[in-house]
N, C-alpha and C positions, 0 to 999 in steps of 0.2 A: 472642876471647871476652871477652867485658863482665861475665859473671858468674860467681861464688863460692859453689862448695859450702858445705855447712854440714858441716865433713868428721865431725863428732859424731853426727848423725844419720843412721842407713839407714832410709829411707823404704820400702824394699823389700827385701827378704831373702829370698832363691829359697832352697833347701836340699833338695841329692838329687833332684830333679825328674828322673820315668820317664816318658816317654810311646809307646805301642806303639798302631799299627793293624795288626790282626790278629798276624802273624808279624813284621811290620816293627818293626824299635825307631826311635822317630824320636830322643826326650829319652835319654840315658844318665847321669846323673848331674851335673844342671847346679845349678852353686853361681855365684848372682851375686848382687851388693848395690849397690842406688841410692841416689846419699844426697841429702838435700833440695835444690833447685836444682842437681843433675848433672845433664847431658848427655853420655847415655850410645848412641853407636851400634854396631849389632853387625851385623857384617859375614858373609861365606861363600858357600859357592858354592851352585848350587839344591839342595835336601833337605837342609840341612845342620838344619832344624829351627827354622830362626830364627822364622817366624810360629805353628809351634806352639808353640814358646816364649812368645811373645805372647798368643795362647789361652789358654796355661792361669796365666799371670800372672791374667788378670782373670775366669778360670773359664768362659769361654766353652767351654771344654773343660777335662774331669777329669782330671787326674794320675794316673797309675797310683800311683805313690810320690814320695812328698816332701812337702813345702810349700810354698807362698808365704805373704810376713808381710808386711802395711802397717801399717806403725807397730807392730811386733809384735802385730797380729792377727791369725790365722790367715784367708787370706781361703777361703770357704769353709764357714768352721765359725765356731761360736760353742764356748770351753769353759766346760763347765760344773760344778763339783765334780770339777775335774779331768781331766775327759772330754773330747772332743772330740765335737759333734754338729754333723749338717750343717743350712746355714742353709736355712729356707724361701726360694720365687722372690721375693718380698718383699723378704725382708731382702737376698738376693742383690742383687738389681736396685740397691738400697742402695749396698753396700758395694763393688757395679761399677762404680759413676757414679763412687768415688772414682780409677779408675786407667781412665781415660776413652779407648775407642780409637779411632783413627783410621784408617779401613779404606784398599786401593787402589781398589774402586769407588766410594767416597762414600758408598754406602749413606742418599742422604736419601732423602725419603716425595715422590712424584712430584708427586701429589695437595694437596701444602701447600706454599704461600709458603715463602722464604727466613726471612721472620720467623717464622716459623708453623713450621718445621726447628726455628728454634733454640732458642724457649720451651716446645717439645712438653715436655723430660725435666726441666729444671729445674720447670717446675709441676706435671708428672703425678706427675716420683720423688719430686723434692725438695720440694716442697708452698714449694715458694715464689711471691710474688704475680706476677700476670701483668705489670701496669706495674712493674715494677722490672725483670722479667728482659729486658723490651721495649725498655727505655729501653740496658741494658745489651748489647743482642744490635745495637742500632742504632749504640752509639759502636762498637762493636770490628768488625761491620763496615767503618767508615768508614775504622777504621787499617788492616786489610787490604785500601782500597783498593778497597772495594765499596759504599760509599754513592749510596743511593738503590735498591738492589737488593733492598731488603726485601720487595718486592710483586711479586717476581717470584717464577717456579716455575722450579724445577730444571731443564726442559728449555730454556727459555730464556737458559740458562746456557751459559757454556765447560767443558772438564772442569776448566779450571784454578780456574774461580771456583766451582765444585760442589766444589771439593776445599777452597777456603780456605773456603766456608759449612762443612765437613765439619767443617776443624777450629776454626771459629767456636762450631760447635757440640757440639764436646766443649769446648771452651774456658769457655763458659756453664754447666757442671758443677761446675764451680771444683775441679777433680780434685788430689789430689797427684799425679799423677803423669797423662804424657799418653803415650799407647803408641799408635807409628804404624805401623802394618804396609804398608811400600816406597809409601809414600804418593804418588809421583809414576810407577809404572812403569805406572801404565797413561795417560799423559798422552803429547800429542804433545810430540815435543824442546822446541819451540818455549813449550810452557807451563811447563814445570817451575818454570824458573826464579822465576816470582809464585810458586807453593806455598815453595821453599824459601825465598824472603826474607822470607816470613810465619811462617815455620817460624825465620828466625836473629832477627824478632823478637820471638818468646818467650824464644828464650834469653837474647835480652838482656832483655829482663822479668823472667829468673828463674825461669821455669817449669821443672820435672822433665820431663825427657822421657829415655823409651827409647824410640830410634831405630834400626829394619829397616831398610836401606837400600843400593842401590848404587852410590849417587851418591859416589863417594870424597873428592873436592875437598872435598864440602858435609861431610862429616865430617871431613877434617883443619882445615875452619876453626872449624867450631861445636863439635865434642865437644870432656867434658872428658875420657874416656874410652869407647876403642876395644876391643871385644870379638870375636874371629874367632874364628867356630861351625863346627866339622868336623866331620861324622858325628857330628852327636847328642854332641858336648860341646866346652867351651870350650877352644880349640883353643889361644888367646894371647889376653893382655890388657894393657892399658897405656894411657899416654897417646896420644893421637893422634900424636903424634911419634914415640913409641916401635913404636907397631905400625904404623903407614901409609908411615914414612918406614926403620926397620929393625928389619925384622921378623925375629922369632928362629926359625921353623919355616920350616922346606922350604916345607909346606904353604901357607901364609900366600905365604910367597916368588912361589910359583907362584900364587895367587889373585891377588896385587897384580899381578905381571908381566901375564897374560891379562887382566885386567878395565880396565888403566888402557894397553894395547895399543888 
């Protein structure tokens, strides 16, 4: 790892986060905190609630109980005279762009260019001009390794290079924070690898990210911390050394054992 937290700063503050579909509890009471330039991957096995954790960081889905705070603002709401009131889709769509996600199908617009992806949210949310974000959507292609691909459309793509447009284009949101949910597990073996080396160099850029993931290796090299999610709560946390190399819970024990078998 090449980059330094700002360990004074929590960029992100989960607190108490409930989340239930229907009878099912998925969230039980998840307390986590990112701090500016962390690199934070959170681990567990399937259901363990790790992508709805992700959801309701950026509101994509409603917490039953809790909150999330970027930069201690309540995301969600505005207060006001003390209150808490929920934000209009407006201001939502705002204050989403700042914890920017990164889905596992890509999620671009079939129908638009590569360049035409990644200026879509920056000018539509952020009222920023169009040659600026153009100029900037074509160098940061080039460093992930995709120059000259601006005029092409999505399906003329690999999934590998629709995933590094993906996260080109949350990238172009200038987010505090980038949240990638298992951003390579729908990828053939053989691609991953371009996603995560585009993925370790943001960290060496600096960038905040929490990271879903079950690529283990690429976690004990780039996190600065490792978080493993069991049944809906934070099950063990620590350094990448600390959890991936000796881990304190059975649990844990047995997830490493199975998944790196």
């Amino acid at each position: 790892m090449t980059h330094s937290p700002d360990s004074d700063a929590d960029l992100i503050r989960v607190s108490g986060l409930e989340k239930s579909y229907g009878t099912t509890k998925i969230l039980r009471g998840i307390d986590l905190k990112v701090r500016r330039g962390e690199v934070v991957c959170i681990i567990g096995p399937s259901g363990a609630g790790k992508s709805t954790l992700l959801r309701c960081i950026n509101r994509l889905e409603r917490p039953d109980r809790g909150f999330v705070f970027n930069r201690e603002q309540p995301v969600g709401y505005e207060i006001k005279h003390g209150k808490f009131h929920e934000l209009n889709e407006r201001a939502m769509s705002v204050q989403r762009s700042r914890l920017a996600m990164v889905f596992q199908h890509f999620n671009l617009f079939p129908h638009m260019t590569v360049l035409q992806n990644l200026v879509e949210g920056p000018v539509t949310v952020q009222r920023r001009p169009r040659k600026d974000v153009e100029k900037e959507g074509l160098e940061f292609l080039a460093a992930l390794g995709l120059e000259g691909r601006g005029d092409a459309y999505p399906s003329q793509l690999s999934g590998g290079q629709r995933q590094r447009v993906a996260i080109a284009r949350a990238v172009l949101m200038n987010p505090d924070c980038l949240l990638f949910d298992e951003p390579t597990s729908a990828l053939d073996p053989e691609l991953v690898g371009e996603v995560l080396k585009a993925m370790t160099l943001l960290a060496e850029r600096g960038m905040t990210m929490l990271i879903v993931t079950h690529e283990i290796a690429f976690a004990r090299e780039v996190a600065d911390r490792v978080v493993f999610l069991d049944g809906g709560v934070v099950a063990e946390e620590g350094t990448a050394a600390q959890v991936l190399t000796n881990p304190q819970t059975d649990r844990a024990r047995q997830f490493l054992r199975r998944t790196l078998s």
